[in-house]
N, C-alpha and C positions, 0 to 999 in steps of 0.2 A: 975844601972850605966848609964852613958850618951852612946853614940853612939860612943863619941870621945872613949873614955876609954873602950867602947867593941871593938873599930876597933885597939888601944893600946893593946890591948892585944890578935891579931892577932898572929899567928906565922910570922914570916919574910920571910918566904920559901911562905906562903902563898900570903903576896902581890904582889911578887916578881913575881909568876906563875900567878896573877890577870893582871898585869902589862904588862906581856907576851902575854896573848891572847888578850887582849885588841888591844895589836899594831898590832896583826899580822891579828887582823880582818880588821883594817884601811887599812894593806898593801896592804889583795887580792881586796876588794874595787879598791883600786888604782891602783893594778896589774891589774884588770878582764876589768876596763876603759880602760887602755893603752894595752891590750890583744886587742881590740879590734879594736882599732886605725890601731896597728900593723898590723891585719891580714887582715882589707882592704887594707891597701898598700900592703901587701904580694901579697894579690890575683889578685891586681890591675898589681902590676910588673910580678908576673906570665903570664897571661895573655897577657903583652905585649910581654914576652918575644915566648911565643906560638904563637905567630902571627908572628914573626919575621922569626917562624922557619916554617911555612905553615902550623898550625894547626889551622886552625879557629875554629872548632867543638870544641878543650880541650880549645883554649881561653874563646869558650861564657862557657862552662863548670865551669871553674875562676874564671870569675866574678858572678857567681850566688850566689856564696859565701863573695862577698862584702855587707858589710851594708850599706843599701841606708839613714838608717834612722842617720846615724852618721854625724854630723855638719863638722866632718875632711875629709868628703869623698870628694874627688876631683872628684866630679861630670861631670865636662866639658872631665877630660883624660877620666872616665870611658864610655860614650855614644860615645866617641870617637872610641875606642878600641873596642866597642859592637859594632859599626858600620863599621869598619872596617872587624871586623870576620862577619858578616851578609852580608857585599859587597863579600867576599872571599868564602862564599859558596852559591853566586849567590841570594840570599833573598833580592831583591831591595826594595821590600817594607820596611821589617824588618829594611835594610839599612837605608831607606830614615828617618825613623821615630828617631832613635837612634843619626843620625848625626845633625840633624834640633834641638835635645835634647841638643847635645851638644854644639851647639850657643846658643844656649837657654841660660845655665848653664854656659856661659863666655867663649867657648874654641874662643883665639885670631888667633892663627894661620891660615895663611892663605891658606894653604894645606888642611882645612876641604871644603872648598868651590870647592877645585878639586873634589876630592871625591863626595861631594852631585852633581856636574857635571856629572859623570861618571854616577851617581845613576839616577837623571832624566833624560839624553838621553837612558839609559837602558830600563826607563817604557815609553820612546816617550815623557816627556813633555818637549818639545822642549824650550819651552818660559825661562820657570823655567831653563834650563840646559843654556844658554845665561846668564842669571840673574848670576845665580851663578859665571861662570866665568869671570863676571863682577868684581864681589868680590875679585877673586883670585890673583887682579892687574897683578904685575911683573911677576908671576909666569908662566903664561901665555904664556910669548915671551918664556919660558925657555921648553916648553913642547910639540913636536910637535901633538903629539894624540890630545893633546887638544885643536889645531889651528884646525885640522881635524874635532876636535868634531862641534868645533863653526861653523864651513861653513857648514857641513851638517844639522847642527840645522838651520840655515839663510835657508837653500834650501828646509828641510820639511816642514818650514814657508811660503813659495812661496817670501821668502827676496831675488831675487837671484843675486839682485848686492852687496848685503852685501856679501852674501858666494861667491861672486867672489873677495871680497876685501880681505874676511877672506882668499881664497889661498893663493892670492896674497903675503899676509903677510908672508902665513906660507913660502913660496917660497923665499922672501928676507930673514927670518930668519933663514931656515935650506935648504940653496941651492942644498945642496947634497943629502935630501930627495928629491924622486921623487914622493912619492905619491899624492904630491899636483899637479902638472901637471896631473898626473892620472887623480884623479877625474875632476881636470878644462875640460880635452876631453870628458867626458862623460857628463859634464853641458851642454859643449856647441854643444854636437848632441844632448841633452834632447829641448836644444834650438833654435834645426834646424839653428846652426851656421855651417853648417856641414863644411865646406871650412878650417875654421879657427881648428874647429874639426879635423881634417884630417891633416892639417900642424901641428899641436900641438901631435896629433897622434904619426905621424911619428917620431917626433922628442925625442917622447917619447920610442916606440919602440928602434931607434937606442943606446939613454941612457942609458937606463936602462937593458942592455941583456936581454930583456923579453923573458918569459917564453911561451911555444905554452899557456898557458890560457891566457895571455896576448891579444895576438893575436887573441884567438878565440873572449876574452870579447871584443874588440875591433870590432873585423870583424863583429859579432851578432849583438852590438849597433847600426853600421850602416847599417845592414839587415833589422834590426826592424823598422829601419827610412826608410827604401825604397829607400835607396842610393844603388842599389846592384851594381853597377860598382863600388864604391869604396869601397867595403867589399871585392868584388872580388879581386880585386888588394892586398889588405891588408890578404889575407888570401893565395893566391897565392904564396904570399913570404913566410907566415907561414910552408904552405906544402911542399915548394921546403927547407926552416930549418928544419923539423921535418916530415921527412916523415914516421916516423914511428907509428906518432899522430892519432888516429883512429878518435877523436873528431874534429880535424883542416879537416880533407877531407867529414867528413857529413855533417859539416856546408857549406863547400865550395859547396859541390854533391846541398844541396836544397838552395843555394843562386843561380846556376843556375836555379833550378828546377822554383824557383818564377819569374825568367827572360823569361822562357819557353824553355831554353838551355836545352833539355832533352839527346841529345846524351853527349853534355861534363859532365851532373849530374853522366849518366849511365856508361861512362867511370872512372870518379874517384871511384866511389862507388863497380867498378871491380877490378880497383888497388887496393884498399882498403879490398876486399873482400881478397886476395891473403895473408892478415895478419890473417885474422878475417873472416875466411868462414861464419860466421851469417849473414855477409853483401852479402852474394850471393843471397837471396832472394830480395830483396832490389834494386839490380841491374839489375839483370832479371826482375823484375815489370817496372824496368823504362826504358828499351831498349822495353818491351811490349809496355808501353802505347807510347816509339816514332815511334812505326810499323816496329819494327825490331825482326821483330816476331820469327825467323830462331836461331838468336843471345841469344833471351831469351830464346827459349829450350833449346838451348845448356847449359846456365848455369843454367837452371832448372836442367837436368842432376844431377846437384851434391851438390843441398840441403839437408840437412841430415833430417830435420824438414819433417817426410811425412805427415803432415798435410797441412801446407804452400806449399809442393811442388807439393801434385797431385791437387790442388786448384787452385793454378798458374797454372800448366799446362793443364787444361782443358780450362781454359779460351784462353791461348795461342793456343790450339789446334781450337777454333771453330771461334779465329780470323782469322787462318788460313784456317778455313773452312774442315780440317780436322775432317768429322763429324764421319767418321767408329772409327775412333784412339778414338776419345773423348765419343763416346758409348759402346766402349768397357773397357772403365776404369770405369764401372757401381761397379765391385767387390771389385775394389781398394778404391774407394770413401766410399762404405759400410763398409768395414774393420775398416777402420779408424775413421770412425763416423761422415764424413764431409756431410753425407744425411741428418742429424739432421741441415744443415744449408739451409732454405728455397732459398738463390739463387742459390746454389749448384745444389739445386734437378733439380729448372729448368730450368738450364743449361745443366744438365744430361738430361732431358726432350727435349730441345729442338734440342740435337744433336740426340737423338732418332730419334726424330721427320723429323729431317735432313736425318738421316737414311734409314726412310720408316719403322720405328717398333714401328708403332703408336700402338699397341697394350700395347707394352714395356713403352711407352711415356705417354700414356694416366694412367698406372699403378703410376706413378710417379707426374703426374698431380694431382689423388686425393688427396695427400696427402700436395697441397699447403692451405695456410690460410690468407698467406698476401695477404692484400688489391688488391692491384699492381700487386702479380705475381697471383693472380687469376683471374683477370683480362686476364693476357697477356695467362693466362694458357687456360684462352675458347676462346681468338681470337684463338691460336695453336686448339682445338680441332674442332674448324669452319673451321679450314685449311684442316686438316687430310679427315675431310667429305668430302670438295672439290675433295681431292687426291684420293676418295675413288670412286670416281661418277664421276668426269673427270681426270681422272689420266694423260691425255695430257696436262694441266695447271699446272702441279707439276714436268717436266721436266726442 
């Protein structure tokens, strides 16, 4: 029989179930393509929506599960989104590579060129973080960070009338930000404009209710520039606002100390110390080195640190020429372990020696090695021989 006629003499149930598979294998075909379509968009909206909610780590999670090789893949949102979660868990490189993919791949928007902004002043390439927000047109006037960003890119450039234009701007466009006046005071002491510095300063100061760091970073900048009379001024006011500020009266204490103002250094650094006893050593060193020798025992006294304080105070004792006091603190020095420090010893040596217990002194001499204090250590023992043979020349 022909083929017709053996397929005529089918059951009907049978082409009927031939018929059935037939289609349903066409379908999953069609389903398993459009399964797939579906579940990179799925992963793709996922994804955005984890970023929306601060998970960066489950968004790149999301998208590892998009097919890159599908012709529907929206390529430009997806390196978009990757690079967004790679900027948000700080991976600027990662960042930088994902977002340049996705101009690459057609994303129009013009908010990817903030972002690659953020990304190269993040890695320092200043050139490239300008470029970019080049790109970003409009957007630009609308974002004060990123006027911020442009000026300090112009200024790592050494551009710096540019990043003064770029305040400039950010200052007409968001008058009520102060941070652009901020940084223009610190341009312009970086540019020993100090005057202009100093009135912009101030002016910033009274604005902005600044803060004692305000103050200090202000006071410091002009420290660092060797303007110390007007740091002094600037931080004077500081301390008389915030006297509670432990950082506003150190900076003030060694902005004299660089002036060689060593009694006003040692007086704030004693007010100071009256919050924060650590600062008593501090201040007793620098009432020593102004020759108020009296004044720095007194506040030796009552440092808690006996390392720092019988070190200070031997010193003070044998400026004071108080040589029995200062040889007699032979056991205190030992205790503590401060003989393990070679100026220590011969200092301890040399009030010995002040003494008349050259024997004691000469014990303590052996044990120098530095260059210098063995040195100074055999002029003292040429001495001793003197004192031993003319003892009338050592009164």
């Amino acid at each position: 029989m022909s083929a017709m006629n053996n397929r005529s003499n089918w059951p009907l149930h049978f082409l009927v179930y031939a018929a059935i598979v037939l289609g349903c294998y066409v379908h999953s075909v069609q389903a398993a393509e459009n399964k797939n379509k579906v579940q990179s968009a799925d992963f793709i909206e996922l994804a955005a929506v984890m970023l929306k909610d601060g998970h960066h780590d489950r968004a790149l999670l999301a998208l590892q599960s998009v097919d890159l090789g599908n012709k529907k893949t929206d390529l430009a949102r997806f390196y978009t989104l990757q690079g967004l979660a790679y900027l948000g868990l700080n991976d600027l490189e990662a960042a930088k590579d994902s977002l340049q993919q996705a101009v690459k791949n057609g994303q129009q928007d013009p908010s990817i060129f903030i972002y690659l902004a953020q990304v190269y002043f993040g890695i320092k390439d200043y050139k490239k973080t300008i470029e970019a927000i080049g790109k970003a047109g409009n957007l630009v006037n609308k974002d004060a960070a990123l006027i911020s960003i442009k000026a300090e890119s112009y200024w790592h450039l050494k551009e710096t009338e540019a990043a003064i234009h770029a305040l400039n701007d950010g200052q007409r466009a968001f008058p009520a930000d102060l941070r652009f006046l901020k940084r223009k005071v610190f341009y312009f002491v970086e540019l020993g404009l100090y005057q202009e510095a100093v009135k912009l300063g101030r002016d910033y100061l009274k604005r902005s209710n600044a803060s004692a760091a305000d103050y200090i970073a202000f006071g410091n900048a002009l420290r660092l520039s060797r303007e110390y009379q007007e740091a002094i001024n600037i931080l004077e006011i500081a301390r008389l606002q915030f006297p509670q500020d432990e950082m506003t009266a150190k900076l003030l204490a060694h902005t004299y100390l660089d002036q060689g103002k060593l009694n006003s250094a040692a007086f704030i650094l004693e007010q100071a110390a009256l919050l924060n006893p650590q600062l008593q050593a501090e201040a007793a060193e620098v009432y020593r080195r102004a020759g108020r020798f009296h004044k720095a025992l007194t506040l030796n006294e009552s440092i808690s640190d006996q390392k720092v304080k019988f070190k200070q105070r031997l010193s003070i004792l044998l400026a004071l020429k108080q040589f029995e006091r200062a040889a007699n603190m032979e056991s205190s020095l030992y205790r503590t372990g401060l003989l393990e420090d070679q100026d220590v010893r011969y200092a301890l040596a040399y009030a010995l020696f002040s003494s008349r217990r050259f024997a004691d002194a000469n014990k303590h001499l052996d044990h120098l090695k530095n260059a210098e204090l063995f040195r100074k250590g055999t002029e003292l023992r040429r001495l001793m021989e003197i004192c031993k043979t003319e003892p009338w020349q050592c009164t």
